[in-house]
MITI-430329 format. One record per residue: residue number from 1; residue in one letter; chain; z, x, y of N, C-alpha, C, O, CB in turn. Coordinates in steps of 0.2 Angstrom, whole numbers, plus 5000, padded with zeros to 4 digits. Atoms other than C-alpha are relative to their C-alpha. Glycine has a CB too. Layout:
MITI-430329
@i = NUM aa = a ch = A n.Z = Z n.X = X n.Y = Y ca.Z = Z ca.X = X ca.Y = Y c.Z = Z c.X = X c.Y = Y o.Z = Z o.X = X o.Y = Y cb.Z = Z cb.X = X cb.Y = Y
...
END
This chain:
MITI-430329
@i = 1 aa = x ch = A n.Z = 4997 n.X = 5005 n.Y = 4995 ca.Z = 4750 ca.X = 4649 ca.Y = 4718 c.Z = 5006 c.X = 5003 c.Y = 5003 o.Z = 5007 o.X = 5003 o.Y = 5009 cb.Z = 5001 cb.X = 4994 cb.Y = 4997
@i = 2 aa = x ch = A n.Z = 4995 n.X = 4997 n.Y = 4997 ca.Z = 4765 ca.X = 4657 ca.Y = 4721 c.Z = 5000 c.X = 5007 c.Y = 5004 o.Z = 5005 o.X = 5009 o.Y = 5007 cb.Z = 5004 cb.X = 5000 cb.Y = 4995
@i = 3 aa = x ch = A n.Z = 5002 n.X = 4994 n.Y = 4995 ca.Z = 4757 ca.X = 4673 ca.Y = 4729 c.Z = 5001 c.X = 4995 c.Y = 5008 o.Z = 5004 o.X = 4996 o.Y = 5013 cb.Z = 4990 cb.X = 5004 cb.Y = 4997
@i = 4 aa = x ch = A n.Z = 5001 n.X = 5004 n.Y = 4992 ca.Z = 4753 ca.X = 4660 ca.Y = 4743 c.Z = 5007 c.X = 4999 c.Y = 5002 o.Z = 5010 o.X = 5002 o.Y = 5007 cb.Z = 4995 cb.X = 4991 cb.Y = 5000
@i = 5 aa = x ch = A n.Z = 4995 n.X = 5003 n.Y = 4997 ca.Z = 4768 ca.X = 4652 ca.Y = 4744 c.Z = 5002 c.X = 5007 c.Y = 5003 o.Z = 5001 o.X = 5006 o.Y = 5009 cb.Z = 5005 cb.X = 4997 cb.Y = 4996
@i = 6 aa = x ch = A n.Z = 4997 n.X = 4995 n.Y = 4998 ca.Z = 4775 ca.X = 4669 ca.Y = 4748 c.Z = 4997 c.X = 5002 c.Y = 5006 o.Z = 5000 o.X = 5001 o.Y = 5011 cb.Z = 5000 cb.X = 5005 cb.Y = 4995
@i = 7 aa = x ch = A n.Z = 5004 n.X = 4999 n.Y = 4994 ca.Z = 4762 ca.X = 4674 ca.Y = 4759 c.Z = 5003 c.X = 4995 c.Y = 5005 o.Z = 5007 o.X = 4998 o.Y = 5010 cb.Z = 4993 cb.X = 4998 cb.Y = 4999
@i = 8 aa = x ch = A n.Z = 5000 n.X = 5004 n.Y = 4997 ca.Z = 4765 ca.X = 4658 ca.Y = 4768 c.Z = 5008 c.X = 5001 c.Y = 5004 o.Z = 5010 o.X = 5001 o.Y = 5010 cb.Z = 4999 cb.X = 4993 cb.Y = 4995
@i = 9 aa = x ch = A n.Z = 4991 n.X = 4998 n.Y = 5000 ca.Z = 4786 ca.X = 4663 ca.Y = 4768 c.Z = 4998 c.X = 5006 c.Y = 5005 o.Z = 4999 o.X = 5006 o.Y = 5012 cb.Z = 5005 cb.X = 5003 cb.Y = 4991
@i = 10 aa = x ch = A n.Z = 4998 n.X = 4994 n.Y = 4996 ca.Z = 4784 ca.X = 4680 ca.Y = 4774 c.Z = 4993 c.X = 4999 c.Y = 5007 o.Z = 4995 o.X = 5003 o.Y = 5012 cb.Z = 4998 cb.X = 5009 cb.Y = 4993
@i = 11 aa = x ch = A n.Z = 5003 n.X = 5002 n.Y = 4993 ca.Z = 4769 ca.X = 4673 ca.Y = 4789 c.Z = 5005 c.X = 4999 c.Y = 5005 o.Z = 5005 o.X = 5002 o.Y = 5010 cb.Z = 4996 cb.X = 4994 cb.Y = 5000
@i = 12 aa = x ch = A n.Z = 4998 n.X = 5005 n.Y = 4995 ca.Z = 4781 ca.X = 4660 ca.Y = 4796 c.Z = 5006 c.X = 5004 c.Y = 5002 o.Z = 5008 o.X = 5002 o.Y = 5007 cb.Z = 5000 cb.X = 4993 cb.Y = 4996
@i = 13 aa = x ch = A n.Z = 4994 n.X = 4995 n.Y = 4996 ca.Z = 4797 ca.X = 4675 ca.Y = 4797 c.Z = 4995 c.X = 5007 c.Y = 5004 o.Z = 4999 o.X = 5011 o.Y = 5006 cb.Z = 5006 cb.X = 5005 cb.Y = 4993
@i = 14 aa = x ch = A n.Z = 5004 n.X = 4999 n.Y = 4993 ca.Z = 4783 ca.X = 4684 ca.Y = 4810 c.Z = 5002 c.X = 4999 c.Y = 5006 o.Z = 5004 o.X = 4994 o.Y = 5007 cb.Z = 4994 cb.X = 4996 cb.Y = 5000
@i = 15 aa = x ch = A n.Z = 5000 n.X = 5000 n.Y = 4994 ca.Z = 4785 ca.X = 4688 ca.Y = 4827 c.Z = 4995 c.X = 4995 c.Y = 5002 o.Z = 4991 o.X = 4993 o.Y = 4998 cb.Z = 5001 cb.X = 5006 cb.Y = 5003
@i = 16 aa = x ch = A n.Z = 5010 n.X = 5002 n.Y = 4999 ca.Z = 4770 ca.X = 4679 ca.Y = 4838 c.Z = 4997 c.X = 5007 c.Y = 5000 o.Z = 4991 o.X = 5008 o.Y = 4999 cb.Z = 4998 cb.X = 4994 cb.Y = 5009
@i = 17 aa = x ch = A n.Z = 5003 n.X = 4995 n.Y = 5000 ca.Z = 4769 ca.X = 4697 ca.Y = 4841 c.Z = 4996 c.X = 5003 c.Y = 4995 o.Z = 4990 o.X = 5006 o.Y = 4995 cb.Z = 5003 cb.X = 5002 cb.Y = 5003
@i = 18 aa = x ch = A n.Z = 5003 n.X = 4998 n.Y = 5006 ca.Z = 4767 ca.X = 4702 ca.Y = 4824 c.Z = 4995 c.X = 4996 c.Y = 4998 o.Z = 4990 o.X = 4999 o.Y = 4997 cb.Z = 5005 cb.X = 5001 cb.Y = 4995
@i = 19 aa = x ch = A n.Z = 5006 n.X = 5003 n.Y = 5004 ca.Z = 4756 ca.X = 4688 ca.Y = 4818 c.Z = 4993 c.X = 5001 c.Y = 5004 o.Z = 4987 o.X = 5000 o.Y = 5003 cb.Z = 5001 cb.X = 4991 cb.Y = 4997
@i = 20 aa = x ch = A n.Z = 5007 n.X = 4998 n.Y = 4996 ca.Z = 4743 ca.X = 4694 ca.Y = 4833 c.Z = 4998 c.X = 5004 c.Y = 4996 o.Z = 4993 o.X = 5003 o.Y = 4992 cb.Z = 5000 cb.X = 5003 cb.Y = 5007
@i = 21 aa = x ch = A n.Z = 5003 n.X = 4994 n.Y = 5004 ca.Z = 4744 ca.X = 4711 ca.Y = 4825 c.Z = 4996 c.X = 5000 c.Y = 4994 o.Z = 4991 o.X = 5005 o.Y = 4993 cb.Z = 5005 cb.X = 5002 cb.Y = 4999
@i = 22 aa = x ch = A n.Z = 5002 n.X = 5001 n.Y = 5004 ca.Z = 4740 ca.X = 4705 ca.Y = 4810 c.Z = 4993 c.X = 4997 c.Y = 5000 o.Z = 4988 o.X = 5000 o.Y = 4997 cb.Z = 5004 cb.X = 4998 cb.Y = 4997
@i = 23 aa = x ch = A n.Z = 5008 n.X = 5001 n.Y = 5000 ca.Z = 4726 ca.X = 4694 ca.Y = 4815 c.Z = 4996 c.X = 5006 c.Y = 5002 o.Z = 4990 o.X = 5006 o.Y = 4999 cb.Z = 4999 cb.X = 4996 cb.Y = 5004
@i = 24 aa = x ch = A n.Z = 5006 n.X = 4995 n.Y = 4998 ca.Z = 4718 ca.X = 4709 ca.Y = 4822 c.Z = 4999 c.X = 5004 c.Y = 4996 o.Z = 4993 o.X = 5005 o.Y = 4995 cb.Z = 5000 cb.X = 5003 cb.Y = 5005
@i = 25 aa = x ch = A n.Z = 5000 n.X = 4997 n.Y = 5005 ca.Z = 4721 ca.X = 4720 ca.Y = 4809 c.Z = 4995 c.X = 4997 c.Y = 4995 o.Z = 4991 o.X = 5000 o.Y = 4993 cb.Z = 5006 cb.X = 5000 cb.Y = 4998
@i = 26 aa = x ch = A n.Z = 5006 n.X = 5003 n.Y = 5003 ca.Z = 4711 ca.X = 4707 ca.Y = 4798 c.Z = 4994 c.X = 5000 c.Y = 5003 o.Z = 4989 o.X = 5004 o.Y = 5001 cb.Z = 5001 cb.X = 4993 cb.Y = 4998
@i = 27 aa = x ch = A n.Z = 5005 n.X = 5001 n.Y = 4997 ca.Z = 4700 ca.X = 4703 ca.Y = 4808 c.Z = 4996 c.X = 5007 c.Y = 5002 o.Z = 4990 o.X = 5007 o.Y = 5002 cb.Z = 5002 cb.X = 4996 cb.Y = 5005
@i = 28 aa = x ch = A n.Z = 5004 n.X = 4990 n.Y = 4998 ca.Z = 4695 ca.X = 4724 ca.Y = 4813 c.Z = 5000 c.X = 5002 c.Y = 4990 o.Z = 4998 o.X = 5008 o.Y = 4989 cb.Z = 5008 cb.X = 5008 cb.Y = 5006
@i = 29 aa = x ch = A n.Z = 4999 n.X = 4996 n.Y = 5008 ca.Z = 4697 ca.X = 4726 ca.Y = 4790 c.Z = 4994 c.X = 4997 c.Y = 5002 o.Z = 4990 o.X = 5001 o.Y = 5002 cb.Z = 5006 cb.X = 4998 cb.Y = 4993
@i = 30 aa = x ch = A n.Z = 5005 n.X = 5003 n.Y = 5001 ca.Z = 4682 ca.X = 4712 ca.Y = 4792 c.Z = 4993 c.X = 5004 c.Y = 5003 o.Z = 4988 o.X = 5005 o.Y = 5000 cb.Z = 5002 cb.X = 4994 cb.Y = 5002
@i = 31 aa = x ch = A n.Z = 5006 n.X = 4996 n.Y = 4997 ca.Z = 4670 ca.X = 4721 ca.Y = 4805 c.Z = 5001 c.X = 5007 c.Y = 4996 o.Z = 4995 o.X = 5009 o.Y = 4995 cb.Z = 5000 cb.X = 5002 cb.Y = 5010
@i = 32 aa = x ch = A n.Z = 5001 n.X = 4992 n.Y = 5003 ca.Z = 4674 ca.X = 4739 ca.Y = 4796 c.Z = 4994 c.X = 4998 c.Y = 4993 o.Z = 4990 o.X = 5002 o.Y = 4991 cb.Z = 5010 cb.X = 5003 cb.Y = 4997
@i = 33 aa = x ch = A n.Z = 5004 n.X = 5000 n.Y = 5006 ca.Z = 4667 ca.X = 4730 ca.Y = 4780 c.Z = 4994 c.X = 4997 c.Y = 5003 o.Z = 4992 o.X = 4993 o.Y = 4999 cb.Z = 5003 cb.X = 4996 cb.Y = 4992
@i = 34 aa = x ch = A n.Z = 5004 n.X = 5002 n.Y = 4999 ca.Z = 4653 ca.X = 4725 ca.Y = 4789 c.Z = 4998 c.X = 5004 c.Y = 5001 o.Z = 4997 o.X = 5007 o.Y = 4995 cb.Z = 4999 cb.X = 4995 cb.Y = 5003
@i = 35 aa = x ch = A n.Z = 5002 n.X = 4993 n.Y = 5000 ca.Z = 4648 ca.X = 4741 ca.Y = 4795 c.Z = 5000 c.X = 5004 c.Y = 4994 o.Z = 4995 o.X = 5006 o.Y = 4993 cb.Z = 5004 cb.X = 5004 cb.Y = 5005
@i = 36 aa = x ch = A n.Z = 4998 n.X = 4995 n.Y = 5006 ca.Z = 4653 ca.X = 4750 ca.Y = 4779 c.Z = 4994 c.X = 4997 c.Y = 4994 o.Z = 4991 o.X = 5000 o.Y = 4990 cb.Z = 5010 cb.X = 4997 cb.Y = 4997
@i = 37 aa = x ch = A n.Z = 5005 n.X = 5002 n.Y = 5003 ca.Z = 4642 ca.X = 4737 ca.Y = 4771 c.Z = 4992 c.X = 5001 c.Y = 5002 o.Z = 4988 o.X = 5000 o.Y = 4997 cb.Z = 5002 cb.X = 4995 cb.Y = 4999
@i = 38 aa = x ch = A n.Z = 5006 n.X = 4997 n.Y = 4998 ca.Z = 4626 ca.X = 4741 ca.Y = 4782 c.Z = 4999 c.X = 4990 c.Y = 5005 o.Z = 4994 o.X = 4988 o.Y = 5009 cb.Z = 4993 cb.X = 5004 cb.Y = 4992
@i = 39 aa = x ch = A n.Z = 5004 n.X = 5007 n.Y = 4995 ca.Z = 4627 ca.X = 4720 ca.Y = 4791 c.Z = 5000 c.X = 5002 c.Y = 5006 o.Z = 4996 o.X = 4999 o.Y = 5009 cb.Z = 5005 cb.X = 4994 cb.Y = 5002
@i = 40 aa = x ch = A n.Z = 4998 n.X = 4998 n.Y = 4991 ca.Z = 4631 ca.X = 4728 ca.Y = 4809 c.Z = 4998 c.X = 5007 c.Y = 5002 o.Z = 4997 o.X = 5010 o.Y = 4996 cb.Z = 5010 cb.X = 4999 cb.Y = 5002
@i = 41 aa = x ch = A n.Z = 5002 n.X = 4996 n.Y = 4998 ca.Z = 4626 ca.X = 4742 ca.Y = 4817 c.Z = 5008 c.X = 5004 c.Y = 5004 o.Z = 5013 o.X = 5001 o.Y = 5006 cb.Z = 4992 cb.X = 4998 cb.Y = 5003
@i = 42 aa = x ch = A n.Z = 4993 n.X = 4997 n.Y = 4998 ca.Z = 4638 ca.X = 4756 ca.Y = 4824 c.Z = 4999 c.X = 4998 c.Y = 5007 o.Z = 5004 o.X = 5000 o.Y = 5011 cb.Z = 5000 cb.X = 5009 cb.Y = 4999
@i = 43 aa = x ch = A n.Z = 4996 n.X = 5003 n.Y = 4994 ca.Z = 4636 ca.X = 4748 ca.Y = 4841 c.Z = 5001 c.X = 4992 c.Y = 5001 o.Z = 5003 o.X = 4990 o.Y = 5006 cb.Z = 4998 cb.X = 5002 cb.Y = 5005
@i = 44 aa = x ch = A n.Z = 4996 n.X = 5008 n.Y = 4999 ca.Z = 4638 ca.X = 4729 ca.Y = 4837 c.Z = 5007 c.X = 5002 c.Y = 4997 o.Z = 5011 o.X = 4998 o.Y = 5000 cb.Z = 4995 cb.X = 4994 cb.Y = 4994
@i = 45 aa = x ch = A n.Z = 4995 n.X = 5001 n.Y = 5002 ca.Z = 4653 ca.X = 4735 ca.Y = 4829 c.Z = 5004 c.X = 5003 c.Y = 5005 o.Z = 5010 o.X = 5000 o.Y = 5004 cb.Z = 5000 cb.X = 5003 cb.Y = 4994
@i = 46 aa = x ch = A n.Z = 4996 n.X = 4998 n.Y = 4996 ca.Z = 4660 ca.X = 4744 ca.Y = 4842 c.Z = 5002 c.X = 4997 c.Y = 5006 o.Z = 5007 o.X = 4997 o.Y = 5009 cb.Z = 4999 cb.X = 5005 cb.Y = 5001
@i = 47 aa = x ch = A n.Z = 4999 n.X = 5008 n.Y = 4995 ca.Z = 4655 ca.X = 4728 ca.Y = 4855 c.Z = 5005 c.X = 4997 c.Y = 4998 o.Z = 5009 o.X = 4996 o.Y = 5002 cb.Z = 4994 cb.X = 4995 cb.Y = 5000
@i = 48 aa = x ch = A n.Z = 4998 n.X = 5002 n.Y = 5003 ca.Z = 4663 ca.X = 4719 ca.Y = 4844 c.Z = 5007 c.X = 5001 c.Y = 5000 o.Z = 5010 o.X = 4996 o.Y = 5003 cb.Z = 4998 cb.X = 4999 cb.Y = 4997
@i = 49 aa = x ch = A n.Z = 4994 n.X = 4995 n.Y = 5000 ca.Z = 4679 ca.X = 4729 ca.Y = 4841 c.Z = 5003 c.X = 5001 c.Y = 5008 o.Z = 5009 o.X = 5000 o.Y = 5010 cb.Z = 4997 cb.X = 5007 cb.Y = 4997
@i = 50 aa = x ch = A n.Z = 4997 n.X = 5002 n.Y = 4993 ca.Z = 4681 ca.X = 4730 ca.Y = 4860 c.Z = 5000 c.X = 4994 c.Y = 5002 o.Z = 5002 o.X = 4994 o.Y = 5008 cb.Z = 4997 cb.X = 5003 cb.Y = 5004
@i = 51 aa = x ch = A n.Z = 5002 n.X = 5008 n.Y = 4995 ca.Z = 4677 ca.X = 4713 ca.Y = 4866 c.Z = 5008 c.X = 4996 c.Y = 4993 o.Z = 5013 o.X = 4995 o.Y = 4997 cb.Z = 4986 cb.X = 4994 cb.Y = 4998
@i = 52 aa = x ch = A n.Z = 4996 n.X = 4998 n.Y = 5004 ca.Z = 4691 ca.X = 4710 ca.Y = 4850 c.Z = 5007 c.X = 5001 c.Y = 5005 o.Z = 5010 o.X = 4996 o.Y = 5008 cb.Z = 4996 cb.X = 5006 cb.Y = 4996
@i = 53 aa = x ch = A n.Z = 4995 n.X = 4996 n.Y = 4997 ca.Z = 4703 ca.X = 4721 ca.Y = 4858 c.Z = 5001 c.X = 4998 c.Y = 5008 o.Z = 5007 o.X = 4999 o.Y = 5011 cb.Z = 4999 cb.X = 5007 cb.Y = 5000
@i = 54 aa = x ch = A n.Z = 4997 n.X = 5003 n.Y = 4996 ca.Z = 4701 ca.X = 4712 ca.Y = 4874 c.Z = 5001 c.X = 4995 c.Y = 4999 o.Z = 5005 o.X = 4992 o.Y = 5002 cb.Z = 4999 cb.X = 5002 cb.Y = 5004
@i = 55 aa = x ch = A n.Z = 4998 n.X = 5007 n.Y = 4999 ca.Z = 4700 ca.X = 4695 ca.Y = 4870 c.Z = 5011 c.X = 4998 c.Y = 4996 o.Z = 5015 o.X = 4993 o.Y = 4996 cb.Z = 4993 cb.X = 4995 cb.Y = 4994
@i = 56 aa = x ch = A n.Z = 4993 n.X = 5002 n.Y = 5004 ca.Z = 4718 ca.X = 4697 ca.Y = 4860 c.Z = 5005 c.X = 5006 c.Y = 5003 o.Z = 5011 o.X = 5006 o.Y = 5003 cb.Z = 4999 cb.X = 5002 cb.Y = 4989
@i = 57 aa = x ch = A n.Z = 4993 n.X = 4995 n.Y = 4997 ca.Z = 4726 ca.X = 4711 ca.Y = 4871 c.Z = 5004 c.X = 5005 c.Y = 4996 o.Z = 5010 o.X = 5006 o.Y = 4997 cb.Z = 5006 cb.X = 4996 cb.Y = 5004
@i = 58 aa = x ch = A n.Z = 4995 n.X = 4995 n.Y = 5006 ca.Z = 4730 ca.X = 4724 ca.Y = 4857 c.Z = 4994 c.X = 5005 c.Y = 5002 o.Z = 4988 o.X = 5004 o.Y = 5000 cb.Z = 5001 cb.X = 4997 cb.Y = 4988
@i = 59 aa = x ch = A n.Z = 5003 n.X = 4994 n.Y = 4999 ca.Z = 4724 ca.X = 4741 ca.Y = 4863 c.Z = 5003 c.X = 5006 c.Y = 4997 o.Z = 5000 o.X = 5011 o.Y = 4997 cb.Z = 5000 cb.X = 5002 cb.Y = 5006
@i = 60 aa = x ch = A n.Z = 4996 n.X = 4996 n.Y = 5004 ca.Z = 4736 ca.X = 4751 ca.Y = 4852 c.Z = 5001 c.X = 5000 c.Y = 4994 o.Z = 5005 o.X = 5003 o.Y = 4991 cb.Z = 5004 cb.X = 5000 cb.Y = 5002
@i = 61 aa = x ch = A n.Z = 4999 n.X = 5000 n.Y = 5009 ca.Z = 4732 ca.X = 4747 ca.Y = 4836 c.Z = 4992 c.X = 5004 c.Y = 4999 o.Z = 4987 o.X = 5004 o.Y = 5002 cb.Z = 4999 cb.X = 4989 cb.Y = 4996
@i = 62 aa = x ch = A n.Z = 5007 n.X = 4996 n.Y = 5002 ca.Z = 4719 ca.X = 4759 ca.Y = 4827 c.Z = 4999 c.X = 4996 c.Y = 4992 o.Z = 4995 o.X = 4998 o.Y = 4989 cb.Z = 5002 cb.X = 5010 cb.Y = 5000
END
């Protein structure tokens, strides 16, 4: 429980910019393990990943 709390602490001192980043970051760890696991194919993943990058406007994150 106190992992969260912390989490919750170090979220809410976040830029909006940074917590974009971060969503995408999760959110691109999630399609990686989907490809990595064989759910997606190497070009749903890369649809995805681009449509991704533009719905959230982060082109500079690898």
């Amino acid at each position: 429980m106190a992992m969260q709390e912390q989490e919750k602490t170090e979220w809410s001192n976040l830029s909006p910019e940074e917590k974009k980043r971060q969503l995408f970051l999760n959110q691109k760890a999630l399609l990686d393990t989907f490809l990595g696991n064989g759910a997606i194919t190497r070009a749903q993943y890369e649809k995805s990943l681009g449509d991704l990058r533009k719905l959230m406007g982060v082109e500079d994150v690898e």
